[in-house]
C-alpha angles and dihedrals in degrees: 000000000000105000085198088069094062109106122227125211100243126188094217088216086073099062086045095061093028083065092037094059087050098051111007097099081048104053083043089057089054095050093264118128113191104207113201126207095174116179120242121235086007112177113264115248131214110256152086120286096219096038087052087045091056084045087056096043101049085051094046086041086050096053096051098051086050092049096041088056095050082046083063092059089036110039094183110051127106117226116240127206119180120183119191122183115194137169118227139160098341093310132099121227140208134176135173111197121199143200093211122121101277137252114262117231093244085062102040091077087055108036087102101048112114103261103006107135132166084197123113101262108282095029100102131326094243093234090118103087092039083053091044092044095054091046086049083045101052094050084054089256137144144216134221142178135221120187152168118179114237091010106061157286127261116185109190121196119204125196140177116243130241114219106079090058108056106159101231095260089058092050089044095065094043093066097049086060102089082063101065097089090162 
């Protein structure tokens, strides 16, 4: 059995600032604030930290790049990130909004797609978002996309959480817990 496969119970908050400890001097280096508005006592999700933390960095990754070409058509403008985590119905969610210059509808279908890039040739494979979608894909997640072009880009990732469907022996041991008095 493959030990990578077992799933750990992740608060998604943790591979966000996990990232964010990683790039965010840098972003801001480059004129790009990432604003966080992170949810408290958010549901734990079914996942691996480090895989979540490469998801979070493609799409931060992502949203600079798009922000860093429209900086070329408008010298003085300051990029803008803002992550939100949030808990509803049942499902985590995470999105990263840009300021970037927005994705147009007849990219957004193939924005997945291996290889597909909107980037100049040597900026970047492409292989990012198709790596970021199959790790989305394999925690029962999804993706969307909100954009306006010329105005920005939100990808929003959505997960079931995974309290509500604890296996036995996972409830079992909840319940031992109040005894530990150590």
């Amino acid at each position: 059995k493959k030990s990578g496969l077992v799933m750990e119970r992740v608060d998604m908050n943790e591979p966000i600032r996990g990232v964010l400890s990683i790039i965010g001097r840098q972003f801001s280096i480059q004129r790009i604030t990432i604003r966080l508005e992170l949810g408290e006592n958010l549901p734990v999700i079914k996942g691996h930290n480090n895989r979540l933390q490469q998801v979070f960095f493609n799409l931060l990754n992502n949203a600079r790049d798009a922000i860093q070409e429209k900086m070329e058509s408008e010298p003085g403008m300051w990029g803008d990130i803002l992550v939100r985590t949030y808990a509803q119905d049942g499902r985590v969610f995470a999105s990263f909004a840009d300021n970037g210059p927005g994705i147009a509808d007849s990219v957004r279908n193939k924005i997945f797609e291996p290889f597909f890039t909107t980037k100049q040739t040597g900026k970047g494979m492409g292989l990012g978002l198709a790596i970021t979608y199959g790790i989305v894909r394999d925690y029962g997640g999804t993706i969307t996309i909100d954009s306006r072009p010329g105005e920005g880009t939100t990808f929003i990732l959505s997960f079931p959480s995974a309290e509500g469907h604890l296996t036995e022996h996972n409830a079992s041991r909840t319940l031992e817990l109040p005894a530990q008095t150590n």
